[in-house]
Backbone as a printed PyTorch tensor [residue, N CA C, xyz], in Angstrom:
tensor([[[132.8180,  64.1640, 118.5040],
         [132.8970,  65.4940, 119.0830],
         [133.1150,  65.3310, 120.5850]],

        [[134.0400,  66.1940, 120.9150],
         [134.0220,  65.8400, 122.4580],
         [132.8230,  66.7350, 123.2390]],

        [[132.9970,  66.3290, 124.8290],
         [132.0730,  66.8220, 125.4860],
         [132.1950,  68.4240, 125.6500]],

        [[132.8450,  68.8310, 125.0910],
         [132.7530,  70.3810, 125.4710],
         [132.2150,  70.4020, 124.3790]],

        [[132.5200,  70.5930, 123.2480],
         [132.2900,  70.3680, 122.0990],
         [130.5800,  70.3020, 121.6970]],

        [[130.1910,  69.1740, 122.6330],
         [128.3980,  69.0950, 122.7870],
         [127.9940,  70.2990, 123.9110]],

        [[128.5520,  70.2850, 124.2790],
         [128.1730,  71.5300, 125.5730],
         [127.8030,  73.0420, 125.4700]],

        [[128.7850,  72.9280, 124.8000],
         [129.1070,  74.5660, 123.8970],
         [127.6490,  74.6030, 122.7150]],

        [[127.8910,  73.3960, 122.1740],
         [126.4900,  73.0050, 121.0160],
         [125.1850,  73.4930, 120.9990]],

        [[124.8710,  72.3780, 122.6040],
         [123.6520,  72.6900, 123.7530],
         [123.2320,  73.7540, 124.1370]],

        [[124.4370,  74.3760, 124.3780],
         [123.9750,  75.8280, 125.3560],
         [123.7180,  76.9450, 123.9900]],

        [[124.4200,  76.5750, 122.8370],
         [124.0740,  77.4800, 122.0130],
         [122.4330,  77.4750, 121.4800]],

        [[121.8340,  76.1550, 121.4990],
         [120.5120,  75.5750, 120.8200],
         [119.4410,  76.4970, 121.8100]],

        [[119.8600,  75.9620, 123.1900],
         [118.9740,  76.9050, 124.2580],
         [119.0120,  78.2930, 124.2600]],

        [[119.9920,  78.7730, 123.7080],
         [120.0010,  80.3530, 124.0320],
         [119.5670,  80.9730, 122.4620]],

        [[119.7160,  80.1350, 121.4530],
         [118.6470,  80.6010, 120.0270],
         [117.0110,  80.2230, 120.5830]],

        [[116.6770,  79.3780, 121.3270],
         [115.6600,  79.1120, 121.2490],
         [114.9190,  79.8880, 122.3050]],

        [[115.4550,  80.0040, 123.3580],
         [114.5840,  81.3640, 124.1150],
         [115.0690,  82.8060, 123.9000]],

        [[115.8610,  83.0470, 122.7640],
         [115.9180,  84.2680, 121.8680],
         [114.3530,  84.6140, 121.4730]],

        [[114.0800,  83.3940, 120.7810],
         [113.2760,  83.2120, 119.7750],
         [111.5040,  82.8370, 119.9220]],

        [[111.7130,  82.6550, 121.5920],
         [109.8510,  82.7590, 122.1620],
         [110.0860,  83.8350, 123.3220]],

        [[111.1440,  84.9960, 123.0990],
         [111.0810,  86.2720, 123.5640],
         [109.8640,  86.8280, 123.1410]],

        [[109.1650,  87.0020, 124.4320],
         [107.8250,  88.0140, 124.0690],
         [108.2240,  89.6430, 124.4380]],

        [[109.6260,  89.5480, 124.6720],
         [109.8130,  91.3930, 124.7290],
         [109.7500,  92.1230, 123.1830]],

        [[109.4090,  93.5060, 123.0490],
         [109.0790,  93.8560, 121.7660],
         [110.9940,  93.8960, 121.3150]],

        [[110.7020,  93.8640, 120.1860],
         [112.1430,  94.0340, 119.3410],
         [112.6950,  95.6240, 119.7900]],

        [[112.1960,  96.3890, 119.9060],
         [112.4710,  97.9890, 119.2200],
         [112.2060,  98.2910, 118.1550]],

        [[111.1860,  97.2110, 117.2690],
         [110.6270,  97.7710, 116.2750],
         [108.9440,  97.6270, 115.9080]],

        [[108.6600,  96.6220, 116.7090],
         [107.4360,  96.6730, 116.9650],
         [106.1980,  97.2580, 116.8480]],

        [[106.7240,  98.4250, 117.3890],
         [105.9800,  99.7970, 117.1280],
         [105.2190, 100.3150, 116.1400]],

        [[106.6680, 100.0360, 115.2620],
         [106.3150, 100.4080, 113.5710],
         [105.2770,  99.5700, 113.1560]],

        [[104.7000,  98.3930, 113.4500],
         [103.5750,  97.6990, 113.1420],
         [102.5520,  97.3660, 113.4660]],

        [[102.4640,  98.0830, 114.8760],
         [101.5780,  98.0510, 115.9820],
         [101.1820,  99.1610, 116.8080]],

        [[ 99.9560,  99.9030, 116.2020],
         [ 99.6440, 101.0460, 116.8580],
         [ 99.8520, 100.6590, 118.7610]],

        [[ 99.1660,  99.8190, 118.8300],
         [ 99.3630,  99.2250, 120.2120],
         [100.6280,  99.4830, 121.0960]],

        [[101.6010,  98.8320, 120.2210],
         [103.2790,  98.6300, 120.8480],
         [103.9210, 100.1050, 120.8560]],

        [[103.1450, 100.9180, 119.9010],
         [103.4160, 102.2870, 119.9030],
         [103.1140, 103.4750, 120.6560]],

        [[101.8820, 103.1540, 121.0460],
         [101.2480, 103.4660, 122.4410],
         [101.7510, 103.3340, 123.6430]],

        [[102.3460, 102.0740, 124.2590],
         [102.9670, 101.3730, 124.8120],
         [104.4510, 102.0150, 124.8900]],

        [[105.7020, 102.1540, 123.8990],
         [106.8950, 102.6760, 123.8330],
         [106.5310, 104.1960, 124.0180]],

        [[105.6940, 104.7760, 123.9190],
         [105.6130, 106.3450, 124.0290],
         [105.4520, 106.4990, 125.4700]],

        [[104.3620, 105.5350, 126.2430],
         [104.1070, 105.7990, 127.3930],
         [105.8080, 105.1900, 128.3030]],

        [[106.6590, 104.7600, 127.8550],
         [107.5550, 104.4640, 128.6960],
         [108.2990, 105.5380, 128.4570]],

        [[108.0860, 106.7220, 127.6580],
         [108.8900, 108.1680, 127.7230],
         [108.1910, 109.0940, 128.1520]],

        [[107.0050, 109.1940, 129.2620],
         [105.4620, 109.7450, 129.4300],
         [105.3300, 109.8590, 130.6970]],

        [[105.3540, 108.5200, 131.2880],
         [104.5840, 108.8770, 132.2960],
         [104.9870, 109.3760, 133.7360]],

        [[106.6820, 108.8960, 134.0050],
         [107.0840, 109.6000, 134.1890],
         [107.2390, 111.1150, 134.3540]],

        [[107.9180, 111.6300, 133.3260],
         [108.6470, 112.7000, 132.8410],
         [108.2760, 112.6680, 130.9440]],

        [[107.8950, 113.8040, 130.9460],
         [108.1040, 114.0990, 129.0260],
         [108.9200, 113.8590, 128.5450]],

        [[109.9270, 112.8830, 127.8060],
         [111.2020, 112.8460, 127.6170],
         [111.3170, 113.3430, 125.3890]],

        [[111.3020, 114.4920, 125.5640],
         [111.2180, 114.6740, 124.5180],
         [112.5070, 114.1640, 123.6400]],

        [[113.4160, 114.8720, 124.1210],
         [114.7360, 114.0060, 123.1120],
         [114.7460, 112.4070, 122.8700]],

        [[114.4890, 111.9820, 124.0740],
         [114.4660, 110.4860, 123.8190],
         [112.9410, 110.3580, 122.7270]],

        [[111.9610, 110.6370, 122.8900],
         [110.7130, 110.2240, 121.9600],
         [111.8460, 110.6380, 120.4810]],

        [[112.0980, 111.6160, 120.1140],
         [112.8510, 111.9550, 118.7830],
         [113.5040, 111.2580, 118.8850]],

        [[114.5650, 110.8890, 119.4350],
         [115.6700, 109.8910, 119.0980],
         [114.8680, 108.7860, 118.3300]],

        [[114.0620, 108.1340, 119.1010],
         [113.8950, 106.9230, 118.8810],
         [112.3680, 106.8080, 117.8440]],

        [[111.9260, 107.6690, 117.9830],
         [110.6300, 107.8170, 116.6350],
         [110.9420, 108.7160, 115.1110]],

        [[111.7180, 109.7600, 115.3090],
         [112.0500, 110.4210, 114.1720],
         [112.3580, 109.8470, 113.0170]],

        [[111.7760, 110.2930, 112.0710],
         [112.7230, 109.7900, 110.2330],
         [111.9960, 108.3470, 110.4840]],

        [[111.0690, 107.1830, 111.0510],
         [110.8010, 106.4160, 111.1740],
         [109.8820, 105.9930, 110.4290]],

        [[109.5420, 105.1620, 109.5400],
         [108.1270, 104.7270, 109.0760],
         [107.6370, 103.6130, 109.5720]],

        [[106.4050, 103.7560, 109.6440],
         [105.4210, 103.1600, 110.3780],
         [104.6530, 102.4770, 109.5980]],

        [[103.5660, 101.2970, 109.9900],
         [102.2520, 100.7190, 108.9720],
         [101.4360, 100.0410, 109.9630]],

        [[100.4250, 101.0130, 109.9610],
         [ 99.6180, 100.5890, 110.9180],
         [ 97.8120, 100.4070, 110.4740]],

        [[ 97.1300,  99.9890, 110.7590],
         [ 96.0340,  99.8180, 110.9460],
         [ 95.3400, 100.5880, 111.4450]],

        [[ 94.2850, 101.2110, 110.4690],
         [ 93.1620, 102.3890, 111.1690],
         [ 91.8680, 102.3590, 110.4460]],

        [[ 90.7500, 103.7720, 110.6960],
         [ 89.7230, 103.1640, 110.4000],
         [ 89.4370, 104.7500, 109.9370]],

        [[ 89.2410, 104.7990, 108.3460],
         [ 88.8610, 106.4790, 107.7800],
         [ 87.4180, 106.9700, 108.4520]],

        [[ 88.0020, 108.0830, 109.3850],
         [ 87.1960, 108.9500, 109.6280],
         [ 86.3460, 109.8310, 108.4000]],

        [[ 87.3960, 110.6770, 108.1350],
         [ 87.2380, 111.6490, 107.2020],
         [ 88.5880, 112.0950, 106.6960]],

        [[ 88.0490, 112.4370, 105.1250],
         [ 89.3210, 112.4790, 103.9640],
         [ 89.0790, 113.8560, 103.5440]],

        [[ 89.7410, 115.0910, 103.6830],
         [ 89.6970, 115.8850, 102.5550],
         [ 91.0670, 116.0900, 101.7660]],

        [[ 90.5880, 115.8600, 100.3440],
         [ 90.9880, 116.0470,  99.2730],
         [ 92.2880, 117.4570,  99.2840]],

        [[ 93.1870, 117.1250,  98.4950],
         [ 94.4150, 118.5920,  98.3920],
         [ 93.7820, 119.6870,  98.0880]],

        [[ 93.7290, 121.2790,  98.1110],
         [ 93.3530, 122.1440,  97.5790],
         [ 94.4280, 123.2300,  97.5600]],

        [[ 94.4200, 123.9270,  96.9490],
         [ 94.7760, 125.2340,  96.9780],
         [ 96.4430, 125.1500,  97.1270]],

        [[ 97.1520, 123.8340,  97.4350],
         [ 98.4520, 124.1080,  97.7090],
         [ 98.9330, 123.6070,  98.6310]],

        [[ 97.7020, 123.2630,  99.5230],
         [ 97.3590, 122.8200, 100.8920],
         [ 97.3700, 120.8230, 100.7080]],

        [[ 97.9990, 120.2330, 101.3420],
         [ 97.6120, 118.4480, 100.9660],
         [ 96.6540, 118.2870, 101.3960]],

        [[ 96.3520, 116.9440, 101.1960],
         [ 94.9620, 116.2380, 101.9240],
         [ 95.2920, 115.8760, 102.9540]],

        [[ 94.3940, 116.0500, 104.2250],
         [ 94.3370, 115.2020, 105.4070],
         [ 93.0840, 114.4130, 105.6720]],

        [[ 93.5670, 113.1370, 106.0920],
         [ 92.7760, 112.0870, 106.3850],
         [ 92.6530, 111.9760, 108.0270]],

        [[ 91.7500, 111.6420, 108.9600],
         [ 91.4970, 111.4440, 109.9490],
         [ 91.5090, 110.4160, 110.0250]],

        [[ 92.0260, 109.9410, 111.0010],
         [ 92.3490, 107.9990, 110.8460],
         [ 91.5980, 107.7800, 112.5640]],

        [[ 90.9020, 106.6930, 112.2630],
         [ 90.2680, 106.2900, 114.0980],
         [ 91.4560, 105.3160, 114.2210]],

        [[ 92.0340, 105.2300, 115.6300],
         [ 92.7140, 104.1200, 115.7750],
         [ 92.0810, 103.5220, 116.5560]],

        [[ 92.8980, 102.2690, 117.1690],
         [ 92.1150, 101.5700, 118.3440],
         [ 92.3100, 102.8290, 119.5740]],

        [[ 91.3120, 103.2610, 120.7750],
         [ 91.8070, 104.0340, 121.6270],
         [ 92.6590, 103.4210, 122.7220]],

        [[ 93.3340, 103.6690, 123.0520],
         [ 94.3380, 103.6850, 123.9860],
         [ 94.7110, 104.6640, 125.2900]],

        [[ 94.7370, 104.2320, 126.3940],
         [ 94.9370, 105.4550, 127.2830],
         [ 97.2600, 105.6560, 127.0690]],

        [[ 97.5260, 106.7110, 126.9260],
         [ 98.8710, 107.2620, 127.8290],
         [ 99.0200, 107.6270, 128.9450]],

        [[100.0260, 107.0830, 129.7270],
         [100.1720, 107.3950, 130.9170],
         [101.0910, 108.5070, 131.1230]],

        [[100.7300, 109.8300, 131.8000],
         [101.1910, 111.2190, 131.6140],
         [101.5780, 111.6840, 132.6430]],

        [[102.8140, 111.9240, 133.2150],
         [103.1570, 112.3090, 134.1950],
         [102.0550, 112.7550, 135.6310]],

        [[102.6560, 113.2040, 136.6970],
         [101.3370, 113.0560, 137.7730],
         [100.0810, 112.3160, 138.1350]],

        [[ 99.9910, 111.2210, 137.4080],
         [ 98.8150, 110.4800, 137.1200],
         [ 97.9590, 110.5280, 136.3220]],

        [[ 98.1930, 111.4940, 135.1220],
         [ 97.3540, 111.8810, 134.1810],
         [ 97.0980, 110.8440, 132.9370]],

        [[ 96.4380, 110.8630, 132.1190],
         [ 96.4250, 110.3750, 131.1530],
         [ 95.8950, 111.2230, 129.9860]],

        [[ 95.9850, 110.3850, 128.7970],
         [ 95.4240, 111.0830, 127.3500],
         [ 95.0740, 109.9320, 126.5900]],

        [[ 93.8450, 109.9050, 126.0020],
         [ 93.3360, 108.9370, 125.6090],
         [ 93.7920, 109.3130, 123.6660]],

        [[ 94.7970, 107.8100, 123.3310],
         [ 95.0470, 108.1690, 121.7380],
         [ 93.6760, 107.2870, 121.0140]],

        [[ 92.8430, 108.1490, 120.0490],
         [ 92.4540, 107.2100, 119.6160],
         [ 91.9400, 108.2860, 118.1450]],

        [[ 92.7060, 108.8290, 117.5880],
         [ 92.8530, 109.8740, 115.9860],
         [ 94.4890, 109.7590, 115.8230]],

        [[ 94.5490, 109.7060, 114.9100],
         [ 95.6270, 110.1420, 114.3820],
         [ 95.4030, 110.9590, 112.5850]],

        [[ 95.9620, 111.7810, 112.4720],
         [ 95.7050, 112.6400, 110.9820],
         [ 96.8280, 112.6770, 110.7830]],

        [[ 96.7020, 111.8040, 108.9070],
         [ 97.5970, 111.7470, 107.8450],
         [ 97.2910, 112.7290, 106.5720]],

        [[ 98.5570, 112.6650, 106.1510],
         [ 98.4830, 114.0740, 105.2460],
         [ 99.3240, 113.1010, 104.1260]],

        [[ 98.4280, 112.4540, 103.0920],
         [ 99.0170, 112.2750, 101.3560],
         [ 99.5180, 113.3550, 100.6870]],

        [[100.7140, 112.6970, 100.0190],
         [101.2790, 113.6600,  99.1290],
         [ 99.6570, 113.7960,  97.4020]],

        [[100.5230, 114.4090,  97.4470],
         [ 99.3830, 114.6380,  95.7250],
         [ 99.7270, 113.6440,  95.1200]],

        [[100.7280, 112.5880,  95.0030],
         [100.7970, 111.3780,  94.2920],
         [100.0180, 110.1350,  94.9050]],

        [[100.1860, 110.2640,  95.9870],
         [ 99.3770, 109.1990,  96.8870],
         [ 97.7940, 109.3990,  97.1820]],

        [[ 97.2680, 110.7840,  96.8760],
         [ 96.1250, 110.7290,  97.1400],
         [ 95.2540, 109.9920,  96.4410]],

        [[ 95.2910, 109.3320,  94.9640],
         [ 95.3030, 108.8650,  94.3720],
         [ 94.1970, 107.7500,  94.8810]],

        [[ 94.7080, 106.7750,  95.3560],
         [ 94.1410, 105.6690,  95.7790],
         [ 93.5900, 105.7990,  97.2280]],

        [[ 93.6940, 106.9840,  97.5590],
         [ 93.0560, 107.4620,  98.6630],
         [ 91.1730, 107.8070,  98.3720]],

        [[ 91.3520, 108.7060,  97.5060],
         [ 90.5770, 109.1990,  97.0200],
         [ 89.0640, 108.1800,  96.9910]],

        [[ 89.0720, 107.1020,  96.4620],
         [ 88.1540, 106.2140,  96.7660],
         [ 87.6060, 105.2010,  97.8660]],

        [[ 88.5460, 105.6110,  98.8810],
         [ 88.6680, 105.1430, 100.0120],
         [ 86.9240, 105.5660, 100.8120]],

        [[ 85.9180, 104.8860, 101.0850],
         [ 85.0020, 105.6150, 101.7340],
         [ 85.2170, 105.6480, 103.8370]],

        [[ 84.7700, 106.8330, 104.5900],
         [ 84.2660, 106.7950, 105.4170],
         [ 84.0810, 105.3910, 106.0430]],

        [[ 84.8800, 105.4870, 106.8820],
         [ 84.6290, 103.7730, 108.0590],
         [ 85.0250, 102.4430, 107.3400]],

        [[ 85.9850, 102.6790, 105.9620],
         [ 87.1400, 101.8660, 105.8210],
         [ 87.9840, 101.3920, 106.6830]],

        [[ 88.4120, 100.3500, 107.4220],
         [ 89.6160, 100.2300, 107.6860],
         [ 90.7420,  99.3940, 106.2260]],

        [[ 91.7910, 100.3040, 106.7680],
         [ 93.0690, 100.6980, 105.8740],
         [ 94.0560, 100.2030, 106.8880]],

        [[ 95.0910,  99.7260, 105.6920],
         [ 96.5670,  99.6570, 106.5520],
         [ 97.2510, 100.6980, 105.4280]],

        [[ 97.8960, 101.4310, 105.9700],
         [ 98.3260, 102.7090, 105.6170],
         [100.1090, 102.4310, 106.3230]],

        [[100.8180, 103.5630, 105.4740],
         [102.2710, 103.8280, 105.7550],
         [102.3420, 105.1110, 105.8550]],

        [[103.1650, 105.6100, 106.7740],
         [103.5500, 106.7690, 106.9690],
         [104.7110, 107.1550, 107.5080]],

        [[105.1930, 108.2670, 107.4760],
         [106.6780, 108.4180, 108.1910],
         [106.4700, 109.5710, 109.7280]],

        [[107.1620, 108.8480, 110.5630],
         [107.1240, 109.7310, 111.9300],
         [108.0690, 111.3160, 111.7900]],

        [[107.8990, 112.1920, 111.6940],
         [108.7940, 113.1160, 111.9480],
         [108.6520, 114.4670, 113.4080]],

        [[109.8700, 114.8300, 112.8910],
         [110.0980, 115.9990, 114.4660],
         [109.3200, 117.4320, 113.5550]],

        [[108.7010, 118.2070, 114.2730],
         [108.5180, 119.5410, 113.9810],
         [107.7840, 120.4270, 115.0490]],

        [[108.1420, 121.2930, 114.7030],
         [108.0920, 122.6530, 115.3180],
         [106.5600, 122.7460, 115.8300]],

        [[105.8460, 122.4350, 116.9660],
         [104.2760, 122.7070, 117.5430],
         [104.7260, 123.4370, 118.5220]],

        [[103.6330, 125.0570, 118.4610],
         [103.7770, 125.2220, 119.8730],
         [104.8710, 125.8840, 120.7070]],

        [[105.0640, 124.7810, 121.9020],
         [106.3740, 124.9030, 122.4880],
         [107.0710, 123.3750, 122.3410]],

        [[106.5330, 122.7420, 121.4430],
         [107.2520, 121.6580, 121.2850],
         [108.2950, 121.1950, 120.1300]],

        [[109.1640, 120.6080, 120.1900],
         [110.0340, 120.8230, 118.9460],
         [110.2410, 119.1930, 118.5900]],

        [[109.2600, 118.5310, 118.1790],
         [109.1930, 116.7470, 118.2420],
         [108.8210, 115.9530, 117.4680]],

        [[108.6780, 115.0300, 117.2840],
         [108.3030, 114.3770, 116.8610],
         [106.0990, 113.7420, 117.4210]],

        [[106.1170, 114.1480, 118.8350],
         [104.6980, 113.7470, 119.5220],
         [104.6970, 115.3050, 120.7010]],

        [[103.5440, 115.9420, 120.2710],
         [103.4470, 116.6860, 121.1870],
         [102.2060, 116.2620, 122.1410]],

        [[102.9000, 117.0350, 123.6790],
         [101.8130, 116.9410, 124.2040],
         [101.1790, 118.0670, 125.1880]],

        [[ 99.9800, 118.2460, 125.2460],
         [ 99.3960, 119.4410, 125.5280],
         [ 97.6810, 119.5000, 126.6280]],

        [[ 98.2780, 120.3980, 127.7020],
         [ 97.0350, 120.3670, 128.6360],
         [ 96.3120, 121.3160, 128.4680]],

        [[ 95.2970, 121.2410, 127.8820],
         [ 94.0410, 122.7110, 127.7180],
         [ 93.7440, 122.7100, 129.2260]],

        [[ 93.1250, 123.5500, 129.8800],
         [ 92.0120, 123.6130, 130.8810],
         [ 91.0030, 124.5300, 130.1240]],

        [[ 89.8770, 123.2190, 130.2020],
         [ 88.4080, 123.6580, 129.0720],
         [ 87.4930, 123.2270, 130.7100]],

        [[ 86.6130, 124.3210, 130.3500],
         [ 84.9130, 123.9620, 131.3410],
         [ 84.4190, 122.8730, 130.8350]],

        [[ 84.2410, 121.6990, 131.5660],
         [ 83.2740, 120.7260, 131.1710],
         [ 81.6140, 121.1670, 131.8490]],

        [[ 80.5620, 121.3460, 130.3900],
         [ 79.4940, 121.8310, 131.1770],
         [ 78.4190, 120.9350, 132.1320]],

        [[ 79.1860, 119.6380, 131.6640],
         [ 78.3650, 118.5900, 132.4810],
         [ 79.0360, 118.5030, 133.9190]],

        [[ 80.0280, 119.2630, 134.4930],
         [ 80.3080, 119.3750, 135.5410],
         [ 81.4320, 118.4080, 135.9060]],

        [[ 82.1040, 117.6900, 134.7300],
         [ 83.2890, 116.7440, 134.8130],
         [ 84.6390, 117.2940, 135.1700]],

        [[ 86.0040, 116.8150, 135.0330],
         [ 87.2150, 117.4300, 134.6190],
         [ 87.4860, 118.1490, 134.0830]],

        [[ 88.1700, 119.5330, 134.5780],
         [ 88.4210, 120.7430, 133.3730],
         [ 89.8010, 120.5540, 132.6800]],

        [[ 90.4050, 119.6690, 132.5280],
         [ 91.5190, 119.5710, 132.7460],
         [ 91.6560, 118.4840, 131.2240]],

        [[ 92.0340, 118.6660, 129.7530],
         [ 91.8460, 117.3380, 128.7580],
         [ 93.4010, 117.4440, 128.1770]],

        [[ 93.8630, 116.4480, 128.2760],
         [ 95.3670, 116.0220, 127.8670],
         [ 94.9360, 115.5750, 126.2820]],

        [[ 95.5500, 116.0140, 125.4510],
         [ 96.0430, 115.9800, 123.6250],
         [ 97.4400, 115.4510, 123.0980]],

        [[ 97.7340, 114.5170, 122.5600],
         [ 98.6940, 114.0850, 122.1430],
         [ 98.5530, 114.4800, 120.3850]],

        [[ 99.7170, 114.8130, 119.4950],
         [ 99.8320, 114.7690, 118.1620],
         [100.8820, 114.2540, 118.1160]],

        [[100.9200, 113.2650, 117.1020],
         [101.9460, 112.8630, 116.7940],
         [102.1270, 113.2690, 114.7790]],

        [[103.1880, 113.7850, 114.8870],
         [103.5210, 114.2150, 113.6990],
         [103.8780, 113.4450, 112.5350]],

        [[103.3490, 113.2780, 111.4430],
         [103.6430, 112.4700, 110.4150],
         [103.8080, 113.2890, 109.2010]],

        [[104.4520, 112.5470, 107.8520],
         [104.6180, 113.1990, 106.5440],
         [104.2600, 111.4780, 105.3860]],

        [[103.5890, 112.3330, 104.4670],
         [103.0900, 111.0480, 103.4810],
         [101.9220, 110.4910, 104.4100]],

        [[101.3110, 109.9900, 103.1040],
         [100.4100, 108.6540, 103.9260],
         [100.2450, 107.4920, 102.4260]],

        [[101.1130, 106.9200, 102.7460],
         [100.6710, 105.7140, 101.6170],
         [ 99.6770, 104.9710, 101.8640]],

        [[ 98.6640, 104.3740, 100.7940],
         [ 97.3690, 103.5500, 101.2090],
         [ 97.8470, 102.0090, 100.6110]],

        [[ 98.4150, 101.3880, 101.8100],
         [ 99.1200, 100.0110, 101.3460],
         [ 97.5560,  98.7740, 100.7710]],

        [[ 96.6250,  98.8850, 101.9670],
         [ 95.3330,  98.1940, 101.3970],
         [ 94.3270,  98.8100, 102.2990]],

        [[ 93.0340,  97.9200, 101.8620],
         [ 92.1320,  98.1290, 102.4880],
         [ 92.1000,  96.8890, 103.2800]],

        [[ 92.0220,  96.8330, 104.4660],
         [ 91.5050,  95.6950, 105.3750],
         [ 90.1460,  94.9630, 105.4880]],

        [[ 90.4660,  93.6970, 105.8020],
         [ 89.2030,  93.2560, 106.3860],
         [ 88.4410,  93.9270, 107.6230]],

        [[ 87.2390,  93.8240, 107.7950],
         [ 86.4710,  94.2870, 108.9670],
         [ 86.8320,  93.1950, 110.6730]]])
């Protein structure tokens, strides 16, 4: 082989190989890492609200993440079940210096999936699937809304509490986790 030949070789070996101990997230990351998800939201946040961009890039998306059952109620009336999921908490960084601390997220099983939900107890952690979608909150039209109450704190704190929802459909119960 000639020397270009090895050269061309070389430079290809080096450039697969620091492809490949890239610690930047993929762009998909997210989907597996409440963390990395936290993280990609706040780079459309803190700034500026960038709502189109959060939809662009979260919508129609499924996710599998790791959480810890709050509380489950069961389907009724027509109505699905929603589950309260603890996540790890996390602060967002919110325009003006604000923040919002994520640390709930609520999933809603179809009536087929509640299934294996159903036996799930209180302070399980679960790795669960779900799908991200856009909808109508509010004044928000998204996929993650976000929202400033001004509430009296009576202990004399901040009146001021930042709320994030992020919108989901389904909740599959992939397992139960270790502690």
């Amino acid at each position: 082989m000639s020397r270009i030949g090895v050269a061309l070789v070389l430079v290809c070996v080096v450039a697969v190989a620091s492809c490949a101990k890239s610690d930047k997230p993929t762009g998909t990351e997210w989907q597996r890492d409440w963390g990395e998800f936290v993280a990609a939201l706040g780079s459309m946040t803190k700034d500026r609200v960038d709502v189109d961009k959060m939809n662009a890039v979260f919508a129609d998306k499924e996710v599998e993440w790791v959480g810890s059952v709050q509380h489950a109620a069961p389907p009724k009336e027509g109505k699905r079940a929603r589950i309260t999921m603890a996540m790890v908490p996390l602060r967002l960084a919110l325009p003006d210096q604000a923040q919002a601390e994520m640390k709930q997220l609520s999933i809603e099983p179809t009536e087929e999936q509640w299934g294996k939900w159903a036996a799930v107890q209180p302070g399980a952690n679960v790795v669960f699937r779900t799908k991200l979608v856009k909808k109508e909150f509010l004044n928000f039209n998204g996929v993650v809304g976000i929202m400033q109450l001004k509430l009296e704190d009576p202990n004399g704190g901040p009146a001021v509490t930042n709320f994030v929802i992020v919108h989901t459909e389904g909740a599959e119960l992939v397992r139960v986790a270790d502690r």
